[in-house]
Backbone as XML, in Angstrom:
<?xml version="1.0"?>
<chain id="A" units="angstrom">
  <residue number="1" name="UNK">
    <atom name="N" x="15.702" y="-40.800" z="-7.924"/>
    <atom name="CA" x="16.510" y="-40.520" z="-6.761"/>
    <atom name="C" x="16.995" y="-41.818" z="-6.127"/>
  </residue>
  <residue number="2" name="UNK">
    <atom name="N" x="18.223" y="-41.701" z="-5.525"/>
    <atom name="CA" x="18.589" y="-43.022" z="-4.955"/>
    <atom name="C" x="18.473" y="-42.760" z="-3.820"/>
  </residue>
  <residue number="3" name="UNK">
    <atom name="N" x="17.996" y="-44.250" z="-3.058"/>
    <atom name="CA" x="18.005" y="-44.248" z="-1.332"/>
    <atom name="C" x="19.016" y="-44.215" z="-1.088"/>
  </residue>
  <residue number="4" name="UNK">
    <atom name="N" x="18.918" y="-43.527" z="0.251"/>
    <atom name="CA" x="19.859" y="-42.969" z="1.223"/>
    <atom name="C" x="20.486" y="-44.790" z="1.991"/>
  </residue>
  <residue number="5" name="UNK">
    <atom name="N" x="19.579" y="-45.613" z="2.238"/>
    <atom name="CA" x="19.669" y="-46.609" z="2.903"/>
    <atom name="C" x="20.852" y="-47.586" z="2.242"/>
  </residue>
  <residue number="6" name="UNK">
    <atom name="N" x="21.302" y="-48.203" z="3.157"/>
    <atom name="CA" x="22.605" y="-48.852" z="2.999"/>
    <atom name="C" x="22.769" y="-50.451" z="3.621"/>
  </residue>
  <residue number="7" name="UNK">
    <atom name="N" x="22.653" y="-51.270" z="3.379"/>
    <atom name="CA" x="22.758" y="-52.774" z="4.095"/>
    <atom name="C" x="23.932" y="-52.934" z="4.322"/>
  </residue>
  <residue number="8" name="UNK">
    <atom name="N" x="24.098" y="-53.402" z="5.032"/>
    <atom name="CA" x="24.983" y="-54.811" z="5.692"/>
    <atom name="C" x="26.337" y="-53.228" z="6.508"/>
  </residue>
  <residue number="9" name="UNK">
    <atom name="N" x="27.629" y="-53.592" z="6.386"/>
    <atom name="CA" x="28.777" y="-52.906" z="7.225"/>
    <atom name="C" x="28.498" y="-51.740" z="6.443"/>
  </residue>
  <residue number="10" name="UNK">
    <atom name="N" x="27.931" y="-50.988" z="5.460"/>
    <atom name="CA" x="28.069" y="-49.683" z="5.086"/>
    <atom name="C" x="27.067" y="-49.053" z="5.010"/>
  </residue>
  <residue number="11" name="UNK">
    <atom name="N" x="25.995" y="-49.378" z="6.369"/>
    <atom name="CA" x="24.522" y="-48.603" z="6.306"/>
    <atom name="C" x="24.607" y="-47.440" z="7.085"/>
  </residue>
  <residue number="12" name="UNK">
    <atom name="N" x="23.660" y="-46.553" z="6.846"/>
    <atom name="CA" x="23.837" y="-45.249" z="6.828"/>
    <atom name="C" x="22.750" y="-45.279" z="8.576"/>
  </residue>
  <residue number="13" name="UNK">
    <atom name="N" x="23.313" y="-44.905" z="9.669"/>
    <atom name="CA" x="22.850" y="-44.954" z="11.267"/>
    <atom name="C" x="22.469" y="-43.154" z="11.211"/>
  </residue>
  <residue number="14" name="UNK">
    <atom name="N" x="21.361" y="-43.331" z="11.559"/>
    <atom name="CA" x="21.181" y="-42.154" z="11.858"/>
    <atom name="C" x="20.170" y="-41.976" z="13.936"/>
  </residue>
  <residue number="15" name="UNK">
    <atom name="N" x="20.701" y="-41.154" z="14.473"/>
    <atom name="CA" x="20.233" y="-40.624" z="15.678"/>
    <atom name="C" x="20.998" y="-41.813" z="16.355"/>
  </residue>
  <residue number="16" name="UNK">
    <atom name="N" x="22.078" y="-42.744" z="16.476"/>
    <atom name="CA" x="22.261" y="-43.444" z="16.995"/>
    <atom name="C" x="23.421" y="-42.966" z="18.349"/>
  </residue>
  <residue number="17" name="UNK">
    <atom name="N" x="23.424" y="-43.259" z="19.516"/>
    <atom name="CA" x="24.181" y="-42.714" z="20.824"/>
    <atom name="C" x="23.288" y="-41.505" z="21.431"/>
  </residue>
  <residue number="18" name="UNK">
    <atom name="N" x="22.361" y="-41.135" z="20.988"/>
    <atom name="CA" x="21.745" y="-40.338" z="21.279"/>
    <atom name="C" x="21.317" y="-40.012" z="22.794"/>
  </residue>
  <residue number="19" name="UNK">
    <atom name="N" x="20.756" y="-41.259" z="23.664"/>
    <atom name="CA" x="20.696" y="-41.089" z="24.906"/>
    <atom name="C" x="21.838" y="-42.036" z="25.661"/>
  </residue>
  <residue number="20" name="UNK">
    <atom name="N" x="23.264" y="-41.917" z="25.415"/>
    <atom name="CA" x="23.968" y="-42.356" z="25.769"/>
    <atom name="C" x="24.722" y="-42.031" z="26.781"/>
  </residue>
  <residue number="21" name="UNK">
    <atom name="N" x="25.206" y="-40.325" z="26.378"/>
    <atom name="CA" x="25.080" y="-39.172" z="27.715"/>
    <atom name="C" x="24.344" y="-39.348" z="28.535"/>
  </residue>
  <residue number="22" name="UNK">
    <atom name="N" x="22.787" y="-39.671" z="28.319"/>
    <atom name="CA" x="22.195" y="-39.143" z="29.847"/>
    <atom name="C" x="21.760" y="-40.475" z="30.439"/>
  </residue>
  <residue number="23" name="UNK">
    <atom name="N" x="22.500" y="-41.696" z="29.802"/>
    <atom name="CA" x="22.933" y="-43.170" z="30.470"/>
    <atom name="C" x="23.324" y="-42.494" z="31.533"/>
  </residue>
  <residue number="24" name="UNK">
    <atom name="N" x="24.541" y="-42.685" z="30.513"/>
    <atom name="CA" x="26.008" y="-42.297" z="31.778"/>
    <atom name="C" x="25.528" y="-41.687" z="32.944"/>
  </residue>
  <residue number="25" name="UNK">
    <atom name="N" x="25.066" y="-40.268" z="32.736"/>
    <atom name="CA" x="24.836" y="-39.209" z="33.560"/>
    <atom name="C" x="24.012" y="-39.702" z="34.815"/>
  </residue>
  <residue number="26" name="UNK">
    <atom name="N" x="22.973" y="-40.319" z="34.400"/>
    <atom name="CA" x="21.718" y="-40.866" z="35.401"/>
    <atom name="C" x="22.608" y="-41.954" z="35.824"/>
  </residue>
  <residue number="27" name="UNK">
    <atom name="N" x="23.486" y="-43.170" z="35.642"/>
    <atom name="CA" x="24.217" y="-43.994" z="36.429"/>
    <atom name="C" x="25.457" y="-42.778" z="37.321"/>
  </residue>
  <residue number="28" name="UNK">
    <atom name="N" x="25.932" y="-41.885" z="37.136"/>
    <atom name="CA" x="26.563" y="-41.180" z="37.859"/>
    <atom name="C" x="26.082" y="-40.785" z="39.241"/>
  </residue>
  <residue number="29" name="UNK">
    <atom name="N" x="25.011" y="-40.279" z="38.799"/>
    <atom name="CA" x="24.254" y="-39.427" z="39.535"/>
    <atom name="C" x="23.654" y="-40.915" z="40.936"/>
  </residue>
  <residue number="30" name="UNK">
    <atom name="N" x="23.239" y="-41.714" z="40.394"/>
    <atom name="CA" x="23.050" y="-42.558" z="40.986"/>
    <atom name="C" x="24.013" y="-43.141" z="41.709"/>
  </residue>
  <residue number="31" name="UNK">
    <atom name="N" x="25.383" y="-43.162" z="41.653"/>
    <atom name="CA" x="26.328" y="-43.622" z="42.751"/>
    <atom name="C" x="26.917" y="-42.360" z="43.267"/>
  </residue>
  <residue number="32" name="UNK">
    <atom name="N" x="26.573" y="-41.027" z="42.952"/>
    <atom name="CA" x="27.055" y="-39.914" z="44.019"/>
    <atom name="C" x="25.402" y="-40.419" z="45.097"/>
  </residue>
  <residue number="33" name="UNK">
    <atom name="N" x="24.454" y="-40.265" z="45.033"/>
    <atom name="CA" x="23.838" y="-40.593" z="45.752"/>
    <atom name="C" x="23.751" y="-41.658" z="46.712"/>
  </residue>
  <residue number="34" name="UNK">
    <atom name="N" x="23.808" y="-42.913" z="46.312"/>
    <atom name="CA" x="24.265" y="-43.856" z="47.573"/>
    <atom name="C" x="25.517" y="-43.596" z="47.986"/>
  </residue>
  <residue number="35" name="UNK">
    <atom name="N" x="27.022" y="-43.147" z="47.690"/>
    <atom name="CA" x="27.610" y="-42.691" z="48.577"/>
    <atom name="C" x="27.351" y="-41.594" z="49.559"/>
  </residue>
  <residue number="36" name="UNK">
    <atom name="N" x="26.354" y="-40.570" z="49.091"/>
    <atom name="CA" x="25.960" y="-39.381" z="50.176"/>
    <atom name="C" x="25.085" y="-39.793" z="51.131"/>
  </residue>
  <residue number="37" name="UNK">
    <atom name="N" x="24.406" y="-40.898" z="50.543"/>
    <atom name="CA" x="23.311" y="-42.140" z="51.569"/>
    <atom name="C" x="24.429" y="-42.375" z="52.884"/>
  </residue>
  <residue number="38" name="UNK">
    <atom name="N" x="25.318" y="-43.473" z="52.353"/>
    <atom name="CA" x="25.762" y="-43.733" z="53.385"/>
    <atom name="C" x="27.278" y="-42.784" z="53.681"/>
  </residue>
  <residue number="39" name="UNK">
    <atom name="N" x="26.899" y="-41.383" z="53.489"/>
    <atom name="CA" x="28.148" y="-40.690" z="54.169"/>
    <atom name="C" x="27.016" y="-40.145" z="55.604"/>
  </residue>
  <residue number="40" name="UNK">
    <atom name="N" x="26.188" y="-40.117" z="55.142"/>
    <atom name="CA" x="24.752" y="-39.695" z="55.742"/>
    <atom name="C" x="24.516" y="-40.289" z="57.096"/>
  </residue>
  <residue number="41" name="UNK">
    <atom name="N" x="24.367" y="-41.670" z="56.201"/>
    <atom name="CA" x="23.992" y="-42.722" z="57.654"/>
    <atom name="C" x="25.071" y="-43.029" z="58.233"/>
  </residue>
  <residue number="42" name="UNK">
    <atom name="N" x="26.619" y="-42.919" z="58.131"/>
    <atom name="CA" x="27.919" y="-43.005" z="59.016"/>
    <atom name="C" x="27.584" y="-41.771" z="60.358"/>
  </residue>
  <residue number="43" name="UNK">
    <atom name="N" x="27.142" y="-41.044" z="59.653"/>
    <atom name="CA" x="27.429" y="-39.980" z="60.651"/>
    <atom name="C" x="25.901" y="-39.344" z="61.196"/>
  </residue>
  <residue number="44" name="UNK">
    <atom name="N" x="24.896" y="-40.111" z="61.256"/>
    <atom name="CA" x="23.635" y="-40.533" z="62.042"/>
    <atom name="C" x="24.134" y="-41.371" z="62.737"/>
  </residue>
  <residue number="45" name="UNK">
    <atom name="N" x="24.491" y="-42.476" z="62.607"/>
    <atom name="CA" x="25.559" y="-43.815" z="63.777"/>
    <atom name="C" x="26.258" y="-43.196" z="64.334"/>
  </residue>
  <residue number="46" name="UNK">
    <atom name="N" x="26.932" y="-41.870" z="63.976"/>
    <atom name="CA" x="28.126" y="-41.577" z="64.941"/>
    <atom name="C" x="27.645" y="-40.446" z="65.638"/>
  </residue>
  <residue number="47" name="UNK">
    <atom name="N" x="26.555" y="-39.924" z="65.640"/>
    <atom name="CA" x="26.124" y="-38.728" z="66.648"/>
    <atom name="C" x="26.039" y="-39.169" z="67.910"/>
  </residue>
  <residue number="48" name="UNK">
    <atom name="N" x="26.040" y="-38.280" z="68.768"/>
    <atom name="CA" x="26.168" y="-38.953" z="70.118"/>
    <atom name="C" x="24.597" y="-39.064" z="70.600"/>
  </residue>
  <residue number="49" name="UNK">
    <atom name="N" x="23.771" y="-38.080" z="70.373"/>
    <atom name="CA" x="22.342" y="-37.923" z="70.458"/>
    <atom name="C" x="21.627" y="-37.277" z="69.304"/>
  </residue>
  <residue number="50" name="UNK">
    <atom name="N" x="20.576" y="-37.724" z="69.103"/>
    <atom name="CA" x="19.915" y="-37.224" z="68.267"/>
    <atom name="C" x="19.126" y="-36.382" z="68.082"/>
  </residue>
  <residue number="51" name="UNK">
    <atom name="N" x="19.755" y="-34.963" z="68.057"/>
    <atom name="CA" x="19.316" y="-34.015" z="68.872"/>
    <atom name="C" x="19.125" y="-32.786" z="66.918"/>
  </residue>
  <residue number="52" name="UNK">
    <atom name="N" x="18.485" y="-31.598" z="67.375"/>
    <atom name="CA" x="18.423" y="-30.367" z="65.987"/>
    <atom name="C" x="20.225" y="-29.982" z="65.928"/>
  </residue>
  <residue number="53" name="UNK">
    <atom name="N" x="20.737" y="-29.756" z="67.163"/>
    <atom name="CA" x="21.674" y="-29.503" z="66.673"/>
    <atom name="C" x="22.767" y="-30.596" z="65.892"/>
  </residue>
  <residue number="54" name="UNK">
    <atom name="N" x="22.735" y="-31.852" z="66.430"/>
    <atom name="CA" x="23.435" y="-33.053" z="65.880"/>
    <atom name="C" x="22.753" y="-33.228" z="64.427"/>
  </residue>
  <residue number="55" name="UNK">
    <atom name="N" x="21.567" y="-33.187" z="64.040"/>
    <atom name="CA" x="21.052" y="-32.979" z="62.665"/>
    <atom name="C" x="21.766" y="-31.868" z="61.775"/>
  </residue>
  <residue number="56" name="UNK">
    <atom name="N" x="21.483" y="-30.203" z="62.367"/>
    <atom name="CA" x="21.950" y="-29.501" z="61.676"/>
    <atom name="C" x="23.600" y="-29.573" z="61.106"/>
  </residue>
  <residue number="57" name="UNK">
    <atom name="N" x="24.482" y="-30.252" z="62.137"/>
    <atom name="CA" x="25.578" y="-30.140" z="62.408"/>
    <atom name="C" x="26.406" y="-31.068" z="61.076"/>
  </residue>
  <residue number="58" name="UNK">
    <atom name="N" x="25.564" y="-32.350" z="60.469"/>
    <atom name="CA" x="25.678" y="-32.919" z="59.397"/>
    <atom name="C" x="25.493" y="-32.693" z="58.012"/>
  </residue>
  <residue number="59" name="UNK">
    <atom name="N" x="24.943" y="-31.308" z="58.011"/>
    <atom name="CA" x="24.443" y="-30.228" z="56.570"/>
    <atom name="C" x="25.773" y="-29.314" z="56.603"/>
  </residue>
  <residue number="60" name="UNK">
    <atom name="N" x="26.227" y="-28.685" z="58.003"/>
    <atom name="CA" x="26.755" y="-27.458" z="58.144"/>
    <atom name="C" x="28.330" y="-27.642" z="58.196"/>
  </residue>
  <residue number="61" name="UNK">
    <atom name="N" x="29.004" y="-28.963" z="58.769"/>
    <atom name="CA" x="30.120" y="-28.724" z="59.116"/>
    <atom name="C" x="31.283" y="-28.220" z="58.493"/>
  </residue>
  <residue number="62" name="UNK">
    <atom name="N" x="32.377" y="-27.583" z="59.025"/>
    <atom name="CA" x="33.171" y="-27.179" z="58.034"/>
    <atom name="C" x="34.559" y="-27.843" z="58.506"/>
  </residue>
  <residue number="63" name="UNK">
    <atom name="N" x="35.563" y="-28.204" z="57.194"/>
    <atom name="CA" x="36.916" y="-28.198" z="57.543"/>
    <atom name="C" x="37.922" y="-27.301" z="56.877"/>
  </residue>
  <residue number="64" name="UNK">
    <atom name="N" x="38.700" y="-26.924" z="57.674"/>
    <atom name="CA" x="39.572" y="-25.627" z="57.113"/>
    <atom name="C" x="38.840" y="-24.341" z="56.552"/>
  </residue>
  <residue number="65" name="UNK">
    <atom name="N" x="37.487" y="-23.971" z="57.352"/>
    <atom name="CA" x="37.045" y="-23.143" z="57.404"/>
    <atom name="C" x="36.307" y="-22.646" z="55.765"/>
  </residue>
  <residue number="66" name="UNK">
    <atom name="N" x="36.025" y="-24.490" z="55.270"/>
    <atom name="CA" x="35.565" y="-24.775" z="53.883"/>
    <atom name="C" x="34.116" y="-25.361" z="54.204"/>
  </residue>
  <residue number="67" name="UNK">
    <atom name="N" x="32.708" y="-24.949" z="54.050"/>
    <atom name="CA" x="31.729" y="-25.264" z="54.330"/>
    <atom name="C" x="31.096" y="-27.302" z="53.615"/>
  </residue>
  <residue number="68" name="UNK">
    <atom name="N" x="31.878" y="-27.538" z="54.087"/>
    <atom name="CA" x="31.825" y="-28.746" z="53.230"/>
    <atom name="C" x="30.768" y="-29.463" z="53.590"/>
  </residue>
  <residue number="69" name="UNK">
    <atom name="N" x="29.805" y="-29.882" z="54.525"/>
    <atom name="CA" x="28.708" y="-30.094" z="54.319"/>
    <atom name="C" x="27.758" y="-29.420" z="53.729"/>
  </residue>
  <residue number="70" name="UNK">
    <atom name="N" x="27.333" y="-28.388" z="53.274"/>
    <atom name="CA" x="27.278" y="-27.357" z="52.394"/>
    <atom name="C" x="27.041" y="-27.566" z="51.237"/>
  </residue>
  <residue number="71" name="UNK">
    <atom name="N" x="28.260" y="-28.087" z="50.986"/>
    <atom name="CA" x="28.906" y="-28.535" z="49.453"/>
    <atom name="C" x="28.722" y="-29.756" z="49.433"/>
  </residue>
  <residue number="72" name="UNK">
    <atom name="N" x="28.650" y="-31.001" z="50.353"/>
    <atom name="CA" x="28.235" y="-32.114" z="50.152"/>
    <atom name="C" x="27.293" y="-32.736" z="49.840"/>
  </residue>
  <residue number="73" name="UNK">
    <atom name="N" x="26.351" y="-31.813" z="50.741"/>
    <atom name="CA" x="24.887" y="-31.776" z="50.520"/>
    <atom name="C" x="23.982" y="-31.450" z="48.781"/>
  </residue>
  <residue number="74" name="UNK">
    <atom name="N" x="24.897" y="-29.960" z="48.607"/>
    <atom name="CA" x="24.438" y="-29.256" z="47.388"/>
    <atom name="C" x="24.837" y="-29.944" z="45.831"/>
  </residue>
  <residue number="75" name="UNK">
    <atom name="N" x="26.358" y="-31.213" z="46.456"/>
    <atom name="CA" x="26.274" y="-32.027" z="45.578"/>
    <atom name="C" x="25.480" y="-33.256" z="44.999"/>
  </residue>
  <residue number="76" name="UNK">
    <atom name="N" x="24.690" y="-33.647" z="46.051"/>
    <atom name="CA" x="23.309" y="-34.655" z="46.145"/>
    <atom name="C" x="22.697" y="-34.238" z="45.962"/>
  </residue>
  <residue number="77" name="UNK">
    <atom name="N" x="22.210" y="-32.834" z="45.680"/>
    <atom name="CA" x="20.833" y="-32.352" z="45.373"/>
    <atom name="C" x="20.653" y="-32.178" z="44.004"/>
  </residue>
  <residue number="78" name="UNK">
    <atom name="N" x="21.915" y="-31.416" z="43.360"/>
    <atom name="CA" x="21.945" y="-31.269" z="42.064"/>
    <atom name="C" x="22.139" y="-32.435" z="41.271"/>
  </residue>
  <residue number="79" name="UNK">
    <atom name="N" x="22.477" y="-33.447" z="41.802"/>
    <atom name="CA" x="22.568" y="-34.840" z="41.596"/>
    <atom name="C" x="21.030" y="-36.119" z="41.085"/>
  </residue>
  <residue number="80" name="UNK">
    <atom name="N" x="19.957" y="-35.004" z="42.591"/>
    <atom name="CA" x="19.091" y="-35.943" z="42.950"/>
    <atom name="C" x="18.255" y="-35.361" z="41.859"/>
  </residue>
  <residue number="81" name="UNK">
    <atom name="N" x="18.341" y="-34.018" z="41.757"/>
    <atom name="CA" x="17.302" y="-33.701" z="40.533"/>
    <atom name="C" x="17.607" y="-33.715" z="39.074"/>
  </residue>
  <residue number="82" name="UNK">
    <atom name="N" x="19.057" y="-33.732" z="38.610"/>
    <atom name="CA" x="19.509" y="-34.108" z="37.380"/>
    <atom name="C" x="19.017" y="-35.417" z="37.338"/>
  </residue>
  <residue number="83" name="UNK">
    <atom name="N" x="19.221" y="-36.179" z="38.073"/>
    <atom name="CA" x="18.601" y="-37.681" z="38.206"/>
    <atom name="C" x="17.208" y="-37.745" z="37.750"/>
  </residue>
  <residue number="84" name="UNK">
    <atom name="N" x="16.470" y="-36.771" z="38.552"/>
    <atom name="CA" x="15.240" y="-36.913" z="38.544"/>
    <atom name="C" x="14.487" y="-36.545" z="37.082"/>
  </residue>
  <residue number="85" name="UNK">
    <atom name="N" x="15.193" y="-35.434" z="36.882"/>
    <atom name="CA" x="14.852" y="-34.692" z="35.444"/>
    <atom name="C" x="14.846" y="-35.670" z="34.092"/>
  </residue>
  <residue number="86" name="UNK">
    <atom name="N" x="16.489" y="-36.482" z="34.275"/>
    <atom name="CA" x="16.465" y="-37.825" z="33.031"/>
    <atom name="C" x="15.366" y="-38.753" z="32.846"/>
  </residue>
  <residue number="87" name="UNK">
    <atom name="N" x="15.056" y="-39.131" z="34.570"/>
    <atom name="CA" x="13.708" y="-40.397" z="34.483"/>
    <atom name="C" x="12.587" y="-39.630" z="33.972"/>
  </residue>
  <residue number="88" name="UNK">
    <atom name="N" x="12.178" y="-38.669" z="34.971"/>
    <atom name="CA" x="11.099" y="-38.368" z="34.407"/>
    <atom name="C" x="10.770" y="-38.077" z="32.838"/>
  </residue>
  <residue number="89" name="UNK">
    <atom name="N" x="11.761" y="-36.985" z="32.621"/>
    <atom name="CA" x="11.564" y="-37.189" z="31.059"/>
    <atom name="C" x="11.501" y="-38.236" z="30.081"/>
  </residue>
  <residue number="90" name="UNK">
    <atom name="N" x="12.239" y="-38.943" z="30.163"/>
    <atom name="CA" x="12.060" y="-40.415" z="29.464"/>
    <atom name="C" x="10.774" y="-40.597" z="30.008"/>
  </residue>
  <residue number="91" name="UNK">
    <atom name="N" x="10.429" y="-40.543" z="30.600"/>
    <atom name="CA" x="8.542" y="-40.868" z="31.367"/>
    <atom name="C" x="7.592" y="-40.784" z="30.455"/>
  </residue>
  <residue number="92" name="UNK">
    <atom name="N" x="7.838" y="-38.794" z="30.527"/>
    <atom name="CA" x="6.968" y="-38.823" z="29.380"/>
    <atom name="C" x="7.227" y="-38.822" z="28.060"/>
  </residue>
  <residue number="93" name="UNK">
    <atom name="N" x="8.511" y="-39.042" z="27.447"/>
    <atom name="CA" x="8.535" y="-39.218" z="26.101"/>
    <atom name="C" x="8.292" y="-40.519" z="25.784"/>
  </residue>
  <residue number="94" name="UNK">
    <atom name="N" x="8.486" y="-41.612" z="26.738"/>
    <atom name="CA" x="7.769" y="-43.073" z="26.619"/>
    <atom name="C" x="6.202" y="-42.694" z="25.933"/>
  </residue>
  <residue number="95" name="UNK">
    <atom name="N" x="5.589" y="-42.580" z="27.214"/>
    <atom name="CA" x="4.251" y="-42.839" z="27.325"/>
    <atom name="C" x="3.132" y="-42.093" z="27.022"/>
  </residue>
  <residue number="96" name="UNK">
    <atom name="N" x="3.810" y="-40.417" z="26.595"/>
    <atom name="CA" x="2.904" y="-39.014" z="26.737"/>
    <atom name="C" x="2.730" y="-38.770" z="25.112"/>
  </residue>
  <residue number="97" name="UNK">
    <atom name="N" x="2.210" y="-39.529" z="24.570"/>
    <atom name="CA" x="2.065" y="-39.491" z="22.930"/>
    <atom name="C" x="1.777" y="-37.820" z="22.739"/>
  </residue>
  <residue number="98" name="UNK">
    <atom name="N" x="1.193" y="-36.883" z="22.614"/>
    <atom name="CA" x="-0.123" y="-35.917" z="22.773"/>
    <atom name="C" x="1.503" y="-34.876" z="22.689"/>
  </residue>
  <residue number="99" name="UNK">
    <atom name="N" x="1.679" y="-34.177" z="21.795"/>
    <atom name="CA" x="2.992" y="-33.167" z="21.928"/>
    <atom name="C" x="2.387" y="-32.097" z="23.286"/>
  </residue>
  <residue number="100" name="UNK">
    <atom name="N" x="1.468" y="-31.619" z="22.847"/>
    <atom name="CA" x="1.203" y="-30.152" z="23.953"/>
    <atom name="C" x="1.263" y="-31.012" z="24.898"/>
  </residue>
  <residue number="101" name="UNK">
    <atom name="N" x="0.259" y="-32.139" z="25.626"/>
    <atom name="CA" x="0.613" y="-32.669" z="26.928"/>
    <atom name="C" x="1.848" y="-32.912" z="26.925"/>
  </residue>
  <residue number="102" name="UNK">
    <atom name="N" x="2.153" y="-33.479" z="26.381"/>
    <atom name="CA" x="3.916" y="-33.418" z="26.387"/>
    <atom name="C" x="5.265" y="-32.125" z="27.605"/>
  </residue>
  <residue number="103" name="UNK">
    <atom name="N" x="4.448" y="-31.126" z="26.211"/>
    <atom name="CA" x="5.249" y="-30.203" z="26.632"/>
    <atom name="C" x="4.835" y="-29.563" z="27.941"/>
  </residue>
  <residue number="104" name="UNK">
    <atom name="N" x="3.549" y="-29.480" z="28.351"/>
    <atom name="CA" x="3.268" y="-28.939" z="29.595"/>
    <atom name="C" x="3.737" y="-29.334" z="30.722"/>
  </residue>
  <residue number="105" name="UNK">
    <atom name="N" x="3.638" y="-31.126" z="30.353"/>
    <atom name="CA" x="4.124" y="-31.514" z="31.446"/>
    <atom name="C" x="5.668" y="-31.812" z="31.745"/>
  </residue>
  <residue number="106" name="UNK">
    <atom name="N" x="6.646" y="-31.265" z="30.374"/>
    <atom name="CA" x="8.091" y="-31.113" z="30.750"/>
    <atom name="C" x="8.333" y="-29.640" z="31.362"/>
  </residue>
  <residue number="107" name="UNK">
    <atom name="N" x="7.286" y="-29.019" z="31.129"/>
    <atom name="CA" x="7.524" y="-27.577" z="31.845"/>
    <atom name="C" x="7.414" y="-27.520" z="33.389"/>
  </residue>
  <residue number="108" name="UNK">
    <atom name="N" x="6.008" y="-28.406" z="33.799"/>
    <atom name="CA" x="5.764" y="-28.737" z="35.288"/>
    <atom name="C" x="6.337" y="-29.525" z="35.904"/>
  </residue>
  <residue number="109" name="UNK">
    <atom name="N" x="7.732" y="-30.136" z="35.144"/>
    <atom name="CA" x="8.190" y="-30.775" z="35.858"/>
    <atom name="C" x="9.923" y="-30.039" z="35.985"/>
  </residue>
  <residue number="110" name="UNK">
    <atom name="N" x="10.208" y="-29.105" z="34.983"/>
    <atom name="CA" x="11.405" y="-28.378" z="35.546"/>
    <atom name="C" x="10.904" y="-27.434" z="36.341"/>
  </residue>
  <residue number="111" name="UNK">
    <atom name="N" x="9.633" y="-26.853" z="36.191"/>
    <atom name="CA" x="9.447" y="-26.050" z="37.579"/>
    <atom name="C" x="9.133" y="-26.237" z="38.946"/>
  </residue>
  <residue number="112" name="UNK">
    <atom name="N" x="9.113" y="-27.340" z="38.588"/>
    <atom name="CA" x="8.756" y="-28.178" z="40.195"/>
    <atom name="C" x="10.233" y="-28.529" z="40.827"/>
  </residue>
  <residue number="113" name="UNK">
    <atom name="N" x="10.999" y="-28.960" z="39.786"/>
    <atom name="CA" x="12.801" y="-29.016" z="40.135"/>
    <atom name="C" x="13.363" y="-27.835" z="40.507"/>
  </residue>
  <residue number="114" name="UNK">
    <atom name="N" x="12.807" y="-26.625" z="39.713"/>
    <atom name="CA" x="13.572" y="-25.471" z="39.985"/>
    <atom name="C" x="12.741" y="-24.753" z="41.408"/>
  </residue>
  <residue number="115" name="UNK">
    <atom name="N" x="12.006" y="-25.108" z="41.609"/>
    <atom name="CA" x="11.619" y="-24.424" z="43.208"/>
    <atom name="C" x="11.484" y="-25.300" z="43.944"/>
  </residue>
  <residue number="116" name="UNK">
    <atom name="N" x="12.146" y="-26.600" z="43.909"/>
    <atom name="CA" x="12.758" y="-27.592" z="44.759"/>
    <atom name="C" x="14.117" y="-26.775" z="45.496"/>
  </residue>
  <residue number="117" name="UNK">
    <atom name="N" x="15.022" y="-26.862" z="44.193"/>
    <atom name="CA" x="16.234" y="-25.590" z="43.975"/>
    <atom name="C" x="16.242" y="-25.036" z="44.628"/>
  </residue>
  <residue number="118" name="UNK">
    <atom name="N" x="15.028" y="-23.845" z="44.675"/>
    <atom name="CA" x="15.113" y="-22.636" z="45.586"/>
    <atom name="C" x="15.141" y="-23.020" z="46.977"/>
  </residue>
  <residue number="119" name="UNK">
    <atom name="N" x="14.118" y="-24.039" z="46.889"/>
    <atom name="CA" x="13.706" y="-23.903" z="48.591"/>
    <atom name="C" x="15.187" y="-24.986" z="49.461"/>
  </residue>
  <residue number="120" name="UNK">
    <atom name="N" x="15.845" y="-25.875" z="48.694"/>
    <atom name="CA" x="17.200" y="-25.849" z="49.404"/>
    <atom name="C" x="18.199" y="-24.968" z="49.477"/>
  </residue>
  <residue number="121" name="UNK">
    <atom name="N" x="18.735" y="-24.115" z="48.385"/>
    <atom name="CA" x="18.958" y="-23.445" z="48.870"/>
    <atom name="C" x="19.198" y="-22.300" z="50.070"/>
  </residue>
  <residue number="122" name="UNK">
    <atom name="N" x="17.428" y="-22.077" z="49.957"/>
    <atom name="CA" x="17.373" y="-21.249" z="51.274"/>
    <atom name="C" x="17.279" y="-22.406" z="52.570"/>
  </residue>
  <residue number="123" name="UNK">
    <atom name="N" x="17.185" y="-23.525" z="52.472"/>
    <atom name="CA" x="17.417" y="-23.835" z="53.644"/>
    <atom name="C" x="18.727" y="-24.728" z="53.975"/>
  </residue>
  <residue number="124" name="UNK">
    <atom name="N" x="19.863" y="-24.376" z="52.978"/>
    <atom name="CA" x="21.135" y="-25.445" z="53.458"/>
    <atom name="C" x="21.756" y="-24.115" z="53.086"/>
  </residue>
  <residue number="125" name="UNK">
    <atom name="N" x="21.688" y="-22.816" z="52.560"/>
    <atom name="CA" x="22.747" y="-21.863" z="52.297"/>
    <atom name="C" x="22.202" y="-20.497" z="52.898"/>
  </residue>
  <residue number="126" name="UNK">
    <atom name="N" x="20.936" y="-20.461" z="53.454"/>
    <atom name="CA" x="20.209" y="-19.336" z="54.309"/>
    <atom name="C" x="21.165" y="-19.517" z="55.378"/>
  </residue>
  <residue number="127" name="UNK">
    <atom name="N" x="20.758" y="-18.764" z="56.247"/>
    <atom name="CA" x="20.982" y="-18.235" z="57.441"/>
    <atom name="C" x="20.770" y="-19.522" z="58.801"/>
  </residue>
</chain>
């Protein structure tokens, strides 16, 4: 049988770009976040007092009757945990040799994201 392997400009790359997407993705995610940082802290500086309603009022506001803090917010979140989901995983595929530990702990860690999920939800799209 002949090897598959190839030297010099005509070698045969295999799995290569592979985490190249979730480069990108995790540097994305990372500058929607410091801009929501400081869309955040503009408008903590610009409250007049620092009051529940001047807090709430920076989650909730709307223009043209478009809930856009809402949506500003819900864009940093899905942001903060796509973020979160890339590191961590690379975490444990670094360091978590052991497949079942492995896998348990990629399970406890999307379920810990996904009822992160829930519980903003109910508290930036509740009532």
């Amino acid at each position: 049988m002949a090897s598959q392997e190839k030297i010099g400009q005509n070698r045969l790359v295999v799995g290569a770009h592979y985490g190249t997407a979730q480069y990108i993705i995790q540097r994305v995610t990372a500058i929607i976040l410091v801009v929501y940082t400081l869309v955040l802290l503009i408008g903590i500086l610009s409250m007049s007092g620092f009051t529940y309603e001047g807090w709430r009022n920076l989650f909730t506001f709307q223009v043209l009757l478009m809930p856009v803090g809402q949506v500003l917010a819900s864009l940093a979140f899905i942001s903060l945990a796509w973020h979160a989901y890339i590191g961590i995983r690379d975490i444990w595929m670094d360091y978590v040799k052991p497949v079942g530990i492995r896998l348990g702990l990629y399970v406890l860690s999307i379920l810990w994201l996904a009822g992160a999920a829930i519980y903003f939800i109910v508290l930036v799209w509740g009532s």
